[in-house]
N, C-alpha and C positions, 0 to 999 in steps of 0.2 A: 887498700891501695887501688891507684883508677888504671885503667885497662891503659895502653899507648891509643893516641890521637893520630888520624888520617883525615886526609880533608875528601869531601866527594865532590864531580863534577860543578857543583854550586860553591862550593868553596867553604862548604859547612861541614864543623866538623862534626865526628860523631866515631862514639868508641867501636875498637876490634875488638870482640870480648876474648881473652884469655883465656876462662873454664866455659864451656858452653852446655847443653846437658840435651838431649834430643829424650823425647819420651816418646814413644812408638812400642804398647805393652804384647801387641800380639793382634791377628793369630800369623800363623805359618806365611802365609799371602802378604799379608799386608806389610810384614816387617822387611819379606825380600824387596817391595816395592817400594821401601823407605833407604834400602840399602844406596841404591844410585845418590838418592839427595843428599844423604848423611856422608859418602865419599867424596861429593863434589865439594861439601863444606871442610872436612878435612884438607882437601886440596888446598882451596883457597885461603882456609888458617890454617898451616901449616903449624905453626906455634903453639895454637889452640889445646887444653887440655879436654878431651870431649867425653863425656861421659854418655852412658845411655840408660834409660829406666825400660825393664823390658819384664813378663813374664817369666820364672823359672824354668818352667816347660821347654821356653823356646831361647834360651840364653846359648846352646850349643850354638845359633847361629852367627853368633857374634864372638864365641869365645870355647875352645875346645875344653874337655874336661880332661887332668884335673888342676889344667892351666886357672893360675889364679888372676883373680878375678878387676885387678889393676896393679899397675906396673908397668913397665916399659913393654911398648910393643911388641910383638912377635907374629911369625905366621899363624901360633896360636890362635892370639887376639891382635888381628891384623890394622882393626880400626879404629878403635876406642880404645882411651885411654882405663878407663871401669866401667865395668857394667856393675848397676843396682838392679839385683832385681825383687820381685816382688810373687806373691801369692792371693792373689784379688779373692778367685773363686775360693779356697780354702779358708779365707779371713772370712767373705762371706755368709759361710754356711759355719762359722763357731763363732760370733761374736760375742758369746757371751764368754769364751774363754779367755782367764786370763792369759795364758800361754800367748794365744793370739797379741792379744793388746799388746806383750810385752816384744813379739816380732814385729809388729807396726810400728813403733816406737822406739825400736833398733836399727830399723831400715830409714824410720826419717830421719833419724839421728846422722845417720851414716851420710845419707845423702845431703842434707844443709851443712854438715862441717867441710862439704867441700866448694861451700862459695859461690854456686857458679851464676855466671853474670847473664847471663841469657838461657832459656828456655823455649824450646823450640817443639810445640804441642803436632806432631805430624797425626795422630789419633781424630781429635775434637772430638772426643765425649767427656763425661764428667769426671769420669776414675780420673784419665789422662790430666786432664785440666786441673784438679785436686792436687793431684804430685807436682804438676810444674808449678803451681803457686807456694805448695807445702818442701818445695825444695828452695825457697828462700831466694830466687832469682827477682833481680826486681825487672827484669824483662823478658814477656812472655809471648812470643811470636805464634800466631794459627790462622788458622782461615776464617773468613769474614761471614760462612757459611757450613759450619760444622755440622758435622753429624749428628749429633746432639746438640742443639741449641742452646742449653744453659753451658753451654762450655766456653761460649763467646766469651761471657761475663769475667773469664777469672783471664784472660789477654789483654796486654795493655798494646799489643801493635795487631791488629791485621789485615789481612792482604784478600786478595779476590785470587783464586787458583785458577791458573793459564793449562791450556791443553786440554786434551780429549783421553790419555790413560793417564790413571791414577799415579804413574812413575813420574808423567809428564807434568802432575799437579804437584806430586810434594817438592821435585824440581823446582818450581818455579817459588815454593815456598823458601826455600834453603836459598833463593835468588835477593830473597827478600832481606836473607839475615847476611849476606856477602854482600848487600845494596850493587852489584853485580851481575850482568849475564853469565853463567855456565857451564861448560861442555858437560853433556850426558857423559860420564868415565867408565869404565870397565868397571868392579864389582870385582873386589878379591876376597872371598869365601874362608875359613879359620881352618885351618888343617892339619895334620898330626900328618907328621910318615912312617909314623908306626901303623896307623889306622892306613894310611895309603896302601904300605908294602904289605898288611895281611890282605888288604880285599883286590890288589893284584893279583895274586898269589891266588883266593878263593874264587877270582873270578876269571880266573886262565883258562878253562874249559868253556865258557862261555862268551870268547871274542865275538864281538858286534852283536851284540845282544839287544832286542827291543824292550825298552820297560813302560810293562802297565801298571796302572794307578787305580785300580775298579770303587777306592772309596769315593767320600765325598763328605763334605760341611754336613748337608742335609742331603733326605733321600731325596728332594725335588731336583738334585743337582747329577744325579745316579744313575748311570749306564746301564743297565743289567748284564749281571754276572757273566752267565753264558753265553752273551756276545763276544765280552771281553777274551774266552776261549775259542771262539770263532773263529778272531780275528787271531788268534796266538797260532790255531792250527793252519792256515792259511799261511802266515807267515813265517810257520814251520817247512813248509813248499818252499822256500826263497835258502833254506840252508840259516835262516836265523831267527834263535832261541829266544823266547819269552821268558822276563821275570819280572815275578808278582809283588808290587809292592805293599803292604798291608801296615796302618797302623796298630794301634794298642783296640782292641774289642774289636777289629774288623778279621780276625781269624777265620770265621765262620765266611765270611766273601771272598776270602783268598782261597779258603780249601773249595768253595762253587767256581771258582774259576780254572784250579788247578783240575778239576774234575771235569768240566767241558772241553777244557785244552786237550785231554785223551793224552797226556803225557807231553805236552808240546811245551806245557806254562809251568815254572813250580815258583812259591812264594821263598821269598826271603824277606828276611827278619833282621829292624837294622835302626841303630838311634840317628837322633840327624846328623853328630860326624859323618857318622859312615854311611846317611845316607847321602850327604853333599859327595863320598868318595864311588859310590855305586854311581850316582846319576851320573857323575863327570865321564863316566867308561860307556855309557850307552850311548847306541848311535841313534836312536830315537827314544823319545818318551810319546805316550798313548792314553788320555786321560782328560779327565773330567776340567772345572774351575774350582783347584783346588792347589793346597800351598805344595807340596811335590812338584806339581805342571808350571808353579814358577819359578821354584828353585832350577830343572830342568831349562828354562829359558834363559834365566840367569845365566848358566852357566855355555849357553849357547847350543846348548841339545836341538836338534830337528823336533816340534813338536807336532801331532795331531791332538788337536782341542777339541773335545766337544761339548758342547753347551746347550744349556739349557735356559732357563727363566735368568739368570744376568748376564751381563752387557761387555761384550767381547770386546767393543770399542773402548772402556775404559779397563774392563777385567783380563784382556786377552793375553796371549804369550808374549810380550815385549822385548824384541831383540835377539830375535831368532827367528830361523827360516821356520817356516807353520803352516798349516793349512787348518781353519779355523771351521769347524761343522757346526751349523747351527739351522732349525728348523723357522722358518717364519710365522709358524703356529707358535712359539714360546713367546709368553708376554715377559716383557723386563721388569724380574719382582726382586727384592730380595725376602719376600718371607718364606718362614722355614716350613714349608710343607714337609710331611713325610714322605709321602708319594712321591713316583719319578714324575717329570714333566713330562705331559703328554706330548707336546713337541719334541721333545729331547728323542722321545722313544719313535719317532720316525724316522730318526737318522739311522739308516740298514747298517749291518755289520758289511757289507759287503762296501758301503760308502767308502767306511774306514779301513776296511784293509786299501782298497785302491788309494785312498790318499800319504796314507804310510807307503807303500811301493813308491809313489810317485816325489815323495821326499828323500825314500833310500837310494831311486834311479839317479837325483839330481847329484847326491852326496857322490856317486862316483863319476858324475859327469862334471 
């Protein structure tokens, strides 16, 4: 069946799609900054059935657990009509298992019986580019300048990305599939208020609390530890509380932080529900370029950023008040060193507590 007809400024017409399908598989970062473009297309098709293909890992961000997985909207799953998701790195590392093949072949399955007419590659590498072709869309929207270069090949439209942040490029991407200009929208997060009312409730002792972030992608990207408790003691002076945010194997950085804090910082432990419901209560977020310090922006937290070897101009905190640390000795890399960046490590602890005071002064002025 064909999509309804609209004419554009030229008087040509050209389909609305109906089912659309965004692939954006991960990581943490990148999908909050796909978040804005994928709401303003929602907007603009309103009717649209939207799917989205996303990593397992990171599907809490789009859709709470053990909220299913399509169906009618909800605060749940606020945006998307389904999420598909998928397990790259775990197919990866067993492909000789049948088991495997037989989940790859579930998942495609799943996702071409829903049709969808447009495909919209916010990713451009090859995984990404693979699924929008292998979801059976005969139209495949991406940049003209992908990340991965063979990714071009499996697009049959693209565009040239407008702007200077990365939020500001997939925008103009999603401008492309609306053949319209866009307002930048708000960003509404999936939420539980079960999940809301416990971590009220656990985090009632600790009104206006600051949250640090001490992990990172890679070490080149890495604060050291016992600044991070530097700064938590110091901002124990002001009457407010540090909490440590730690992912999965960063246990061992949270307890070095909780330990230079001298009692000032303690870690908590928390999936990204609840970590969308922790960051939303903090009056400042403290951290690296890393997917926490965007989710934190997102949600319009006060941030200090501090950075290293990539590029605040297109990586930074978007849409939110910020003060942005970064040394002029960091070259703009993204490769993954282990090491911290020797730039990165010029920037004093005492920098950053002043630039968190001077964000918490404003918040009550």
């Amino acid at each position: 069946m064909q999509s309804p007809l609209t004419a554009s400024s030229s008087n040509e017409a050209f389909f609305i799609p109906r089912r659309l399908l965004i692939v954006r598989l991960g990581s943490m970062g990148d999908i909050i900054h796909t978040l804005p473009a994928a709401t303003a297309l929602r907007l603009a098709l309103p009717g649209a059935s939207i799917g989205w293909v996303v990593e397992e890992r990171w599907a809490e961000l789009l859709c709470t657990l053990p909220e299913p997985r399509s169906g009618l909207r909800s605060p749940r799953r606020p945006l998307v009509d389904r999420v598909h998701t998928v397990n790259t790195k775990t197919w990866r590392n067993s492909l000789l298992s049948m088991q495997t093949w037989e989940q790859i072949a579930a998942g495609l399955s799943q996702l071409r019986a829903q049709r969808y007419e447009v495909a919209v590659d916010f990713q451009g590498a090859l995984r990404s580019a693979l699924l929008a072709r292998w979801s059976g869309a005969p139209v495949i929207y991406g940049v003209s300048q992908p990340r991965e270069n063979v990714a071009s090949m499996f697009c049959t439209r693209q565009m040239i990305a407008r702007g200077s942040h990365v939020v500001e490029q997939n925008l103009s991407l999603a401008e492309a599939v609306a053949r319209r200009p866009l307002e930048m929208p708000k960003v509404e997060f999936p939420h539980d208020d079960s999940v809301d009312k416990q971590f009220e409730d656990r985090l009632r002792p600790y009104r206006g609390f600051a949250l640090l972030n001490p992990g990172a992608g890679w070490g080149a990207k890495q604060w050291p530890a016992e600044r991070y408790g530097f700064v938590a003691r110091r901002l124990a002076e002001d009457g407010v509380k540090s909490l440590i945010n730690f992912g999965p194997g960063e246990e061992s950085l949270m307890q070095a932080v909780e330990s230079s804090s001298e009692g000032t910082a303690e870690g908590i432990a928390s999936s990204l529900t609840e970590l969308i419901a922790l960051t939303r209560r903090a009056r400042i977020f403290i951290g690296g370029d890393t997917g926490p310090m965007h989710l934190a922006a997102a949600l319009g937290v006060p941030v200090v950023a501090i950075f290293g070897p990539t590029n605040p101009a297109r990586n930074g905190p978007f849409g939110t008040r910020s003060i942005v640390l970064r040394s002029p000795a960091s070259p703009t890399t993204h490769s993954r060193h282990a090491q911290p960046d020797s730039g990165m490590l010029e920037i004093s602890s005492e920098e950053v507590v002043a630039s968190a005071r001077k964000l918490l002064r404003s918040e009550l002025g």
